[in-house]
C-alpha positions in Angstrom: 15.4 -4.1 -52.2 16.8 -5.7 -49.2 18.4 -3.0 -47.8 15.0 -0.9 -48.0 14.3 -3.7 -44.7 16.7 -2.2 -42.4 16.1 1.3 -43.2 13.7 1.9 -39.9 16.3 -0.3 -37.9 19.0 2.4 -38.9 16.9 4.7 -38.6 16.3 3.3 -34.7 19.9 3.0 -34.0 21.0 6.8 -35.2 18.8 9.0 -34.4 19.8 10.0 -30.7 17.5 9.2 -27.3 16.7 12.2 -26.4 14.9 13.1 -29.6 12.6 10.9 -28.7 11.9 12.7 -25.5 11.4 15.6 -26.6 8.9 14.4 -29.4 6.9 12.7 -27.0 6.9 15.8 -24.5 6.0 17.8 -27.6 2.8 15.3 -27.9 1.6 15.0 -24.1 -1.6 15.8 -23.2 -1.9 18.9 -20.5 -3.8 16.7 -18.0 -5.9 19.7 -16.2 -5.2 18.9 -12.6 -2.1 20.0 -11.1 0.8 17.3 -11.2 2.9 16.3 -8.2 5.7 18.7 -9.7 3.6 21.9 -9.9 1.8 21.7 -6.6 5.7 21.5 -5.1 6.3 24.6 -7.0 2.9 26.2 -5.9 4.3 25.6 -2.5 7.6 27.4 -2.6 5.6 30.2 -4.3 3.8 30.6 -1.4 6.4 30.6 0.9 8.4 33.1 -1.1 5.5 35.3 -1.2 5.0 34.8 2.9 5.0 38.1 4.7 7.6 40.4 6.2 8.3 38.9 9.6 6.0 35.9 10.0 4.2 37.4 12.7 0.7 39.5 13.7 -1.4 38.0 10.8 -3.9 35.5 10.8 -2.9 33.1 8.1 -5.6 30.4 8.7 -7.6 31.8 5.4 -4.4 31.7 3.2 -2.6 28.5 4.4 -2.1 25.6 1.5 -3.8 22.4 1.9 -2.0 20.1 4.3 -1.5 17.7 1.4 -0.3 20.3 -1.0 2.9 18.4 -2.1 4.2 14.9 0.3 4.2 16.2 4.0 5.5 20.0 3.7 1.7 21.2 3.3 1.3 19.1 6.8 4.5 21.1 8.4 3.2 24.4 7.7 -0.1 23.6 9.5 2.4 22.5 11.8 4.2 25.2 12.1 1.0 27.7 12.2 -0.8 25.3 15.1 2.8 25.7 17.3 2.9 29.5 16.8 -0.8 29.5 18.2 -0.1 28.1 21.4 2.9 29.4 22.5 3.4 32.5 20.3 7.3 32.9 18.1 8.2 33.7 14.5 6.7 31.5 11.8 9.6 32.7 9.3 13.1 30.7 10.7 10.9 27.8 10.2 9.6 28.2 7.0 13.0 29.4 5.9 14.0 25.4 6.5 10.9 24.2 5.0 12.1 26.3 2.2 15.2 25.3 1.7 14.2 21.2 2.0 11.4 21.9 -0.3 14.0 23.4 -2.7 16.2 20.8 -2.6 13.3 18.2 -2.9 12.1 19.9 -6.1 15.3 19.4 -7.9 15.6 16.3 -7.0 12.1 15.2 -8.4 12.6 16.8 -11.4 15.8 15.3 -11.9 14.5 11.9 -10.8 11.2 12.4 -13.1 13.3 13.2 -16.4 15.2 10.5 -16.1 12.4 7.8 -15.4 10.2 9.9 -18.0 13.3 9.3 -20.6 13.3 5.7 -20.3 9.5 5.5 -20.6 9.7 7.6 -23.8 12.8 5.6 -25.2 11.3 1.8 -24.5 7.6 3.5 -26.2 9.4 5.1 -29.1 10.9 1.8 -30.0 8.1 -0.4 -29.9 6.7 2.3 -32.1 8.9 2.0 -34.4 9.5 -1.7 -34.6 5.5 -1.3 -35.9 6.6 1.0 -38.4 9.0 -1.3 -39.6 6.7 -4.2 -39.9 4.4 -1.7 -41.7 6.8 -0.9 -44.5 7.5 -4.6 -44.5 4.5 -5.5 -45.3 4.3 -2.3 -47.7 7.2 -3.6 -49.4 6.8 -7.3 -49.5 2.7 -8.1 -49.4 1.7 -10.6 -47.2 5.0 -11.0 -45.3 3.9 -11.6 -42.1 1.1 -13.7 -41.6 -1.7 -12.8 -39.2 -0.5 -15.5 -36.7 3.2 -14.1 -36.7 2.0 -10.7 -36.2 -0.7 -11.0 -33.3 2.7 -13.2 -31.6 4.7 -10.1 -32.2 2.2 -7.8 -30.5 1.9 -10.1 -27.6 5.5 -10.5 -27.2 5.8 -6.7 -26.9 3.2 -6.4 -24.8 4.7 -8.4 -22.6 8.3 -5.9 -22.9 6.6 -3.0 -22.2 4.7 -4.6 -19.0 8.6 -5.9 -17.9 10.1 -2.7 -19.0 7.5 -0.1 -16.7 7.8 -2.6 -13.9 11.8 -2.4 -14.2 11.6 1.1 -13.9 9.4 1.1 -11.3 11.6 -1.0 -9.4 14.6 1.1 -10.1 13.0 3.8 -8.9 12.2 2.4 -5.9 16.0 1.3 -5.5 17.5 4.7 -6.5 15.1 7.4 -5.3 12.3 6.7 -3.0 14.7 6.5 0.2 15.7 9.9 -0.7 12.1 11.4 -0.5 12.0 9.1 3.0 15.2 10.8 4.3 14.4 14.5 3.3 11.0 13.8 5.4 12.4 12.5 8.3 14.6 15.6 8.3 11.5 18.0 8.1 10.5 15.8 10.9 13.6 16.8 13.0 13.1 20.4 12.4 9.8 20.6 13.3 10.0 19.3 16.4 13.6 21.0 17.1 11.1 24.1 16.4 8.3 22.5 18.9 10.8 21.5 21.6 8.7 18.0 21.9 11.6 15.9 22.6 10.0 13.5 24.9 8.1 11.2 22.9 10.2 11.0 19.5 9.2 7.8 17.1 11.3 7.9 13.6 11.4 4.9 11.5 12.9 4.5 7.6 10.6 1.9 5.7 13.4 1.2 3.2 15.2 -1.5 5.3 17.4 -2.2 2.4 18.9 0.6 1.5 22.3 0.6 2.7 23.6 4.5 2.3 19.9 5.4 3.6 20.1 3.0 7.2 23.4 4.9 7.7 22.1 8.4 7.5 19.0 7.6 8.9 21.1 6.0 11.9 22.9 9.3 12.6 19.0 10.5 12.8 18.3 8.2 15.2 21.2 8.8 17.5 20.9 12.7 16.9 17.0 12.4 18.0 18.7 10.4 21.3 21.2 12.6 22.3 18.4 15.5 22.0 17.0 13.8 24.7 19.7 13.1 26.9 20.3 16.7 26.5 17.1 18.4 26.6 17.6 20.8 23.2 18.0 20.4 19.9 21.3 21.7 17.9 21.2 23.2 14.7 24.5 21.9 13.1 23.9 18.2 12.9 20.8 18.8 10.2 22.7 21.1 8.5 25.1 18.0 8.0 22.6 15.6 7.4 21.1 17.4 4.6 24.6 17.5 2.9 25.5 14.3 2.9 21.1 13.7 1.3 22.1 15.8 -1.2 25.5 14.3 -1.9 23.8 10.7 -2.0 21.0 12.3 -4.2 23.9 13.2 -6.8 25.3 9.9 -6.5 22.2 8.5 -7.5 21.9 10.3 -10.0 24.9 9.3 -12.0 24.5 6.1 -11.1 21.2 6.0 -12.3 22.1 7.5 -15.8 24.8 4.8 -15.8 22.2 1.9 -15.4 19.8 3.2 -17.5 21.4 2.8 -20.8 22.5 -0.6 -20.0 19.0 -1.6 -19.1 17.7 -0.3 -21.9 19.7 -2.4 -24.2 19.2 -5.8 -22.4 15.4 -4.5 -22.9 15.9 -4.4 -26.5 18.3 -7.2 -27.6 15.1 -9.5 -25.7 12.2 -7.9 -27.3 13.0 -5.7 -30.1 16.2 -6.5 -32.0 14.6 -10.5 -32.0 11.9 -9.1 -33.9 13.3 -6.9 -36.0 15.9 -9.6 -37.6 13.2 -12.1 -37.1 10.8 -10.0 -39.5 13.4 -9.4 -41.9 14.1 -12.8 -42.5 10.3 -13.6 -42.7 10.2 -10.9 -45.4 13.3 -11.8 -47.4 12.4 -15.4 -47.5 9.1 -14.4 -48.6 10.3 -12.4 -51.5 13.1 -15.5 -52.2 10.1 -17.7 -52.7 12.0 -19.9 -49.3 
């Protein structure tokens, strides 16, 4: 009868992560508005499906919303504005907004399954550890006492509020300069394509971020050799957005390295405790102890 205790505990330890992912994926509600991710991909639909040769047609009617997904919506109304004053092609432009846009996507979705997995893992859990305490109490009436388990839920509580605010931190850590740096390079593009060189104010808001301050420090000396200069080269983004990507990767892995190991400090504090914890309640309750 004893072993009957553990059975949901095994159960918790074998059955693989990603199972839970899935199930709770399978079970998510289609919220009606469109998320972050699908407005991105609206965009890049548009701009596959823009015209011939990007020039000769009004495209004030047809143009996404200047918020359509972070600040590319706002670049294309850029972009269309600049064309209307001094005249040019729309398309070399919108072939870099493109390619940054496409590189931003898989980055986000990379970045969202990841965070989305550890959601769905430190959820699943807690989950179960209720099922547990449910066949506990199935098995062994009365077990738990009313006390214990309104502690219990409290306790957990209290893990998931430190768990989502972990990730969110993490987040913030591994991916939000990334987002930061892949805007500050749509902000070099567009004004290589405006030629406005004169009055050129960047600045990266995560001061921390060590990889990030070097990149965005080539940015900065790149924006003040422009001006020195008087024009804007091509290669010098092209490298930047390499070494993004590259540091994207990296975070990446690293990321799916910390992950795990978060996950189980996360669950020897507020899961395993109560799981053993229960048990014990429950076997000394059927010893008579």
């Amino acid at each position: 009868m004893v072993v009957l205790y553990f059975i949901p505990f095994l159960i918790l330890l074998l059955v693989p992560r990603e199972h839970f992912y899935r199930y709770f994926e399978a079970l998510k509600v289609r919220i009606k508005r469109e998320t972050l991710l699908t407005r991105g991909e609206s965009l890049l639909f548009w701009l596959d499906s823009f015209g011939l040769d990007g020039v000769g047609f009004d495209l004030g009617a047809s143009l996404p919303e200047a918020n359509s997904y972070k600040a590319f919506g706002h670049f294309i109304h850029q972009a269309w504005s600049q064309v209307q004053l001094r005249g040019g092609e729309l398309n070399p432009y919108f072939r870099v907004i493109k390619a940054l846009l496409r590189v931003d996507l898989q980055r986000q979705v990379k970045e969202s399954e990841a965070l989305n997995l550890m959601r769905a893992q430190i959820i699943s859990v807690l989950v179960l550890v209720w099922v547990f305490l449910a066949f506990l109490n199935y098995v062994v009436v009365n077990s738990l006492s009313g006390f214990t388990m309104v502690g219990i839920g409290l306790w957990q509580l209290f893990g998931l509020c430190i768990g989502f605010g972990v990730i969110g931190r993490l987040k913030k850590k591994y991916f939000d300069s990334l987002s930061e740096l892949l805007d500050l390079l749509l902000t070099l593009h567009s004004l290589r394509f405006s030629g406005n060189l004169t009055q050129v104010q960047i600045e990266l808001k995560q001061q921390k971020d060590r990889s990030a301050q070097m990149i965005f420090k080539r940015m900065r000396s790149l924006v003040e050799r422009w001006k020195l200069q008087g024009s804007a080269d091509l290669s010098p983004l092209n490298e930047l957005l390499e070494d993004i990507v590259a540091l994207s990767q990296h975070r990446s892995e690293k990321f799916a390295r910390v992950g795990p190991l978060f996950f189980f400090i996360w669950s020897s504090a507020f899961v395993l405790p109560v799981l053993f914890a229960s048990a014990l309640l429950g076997l000394g309750s059927q010893l008579g102890l």
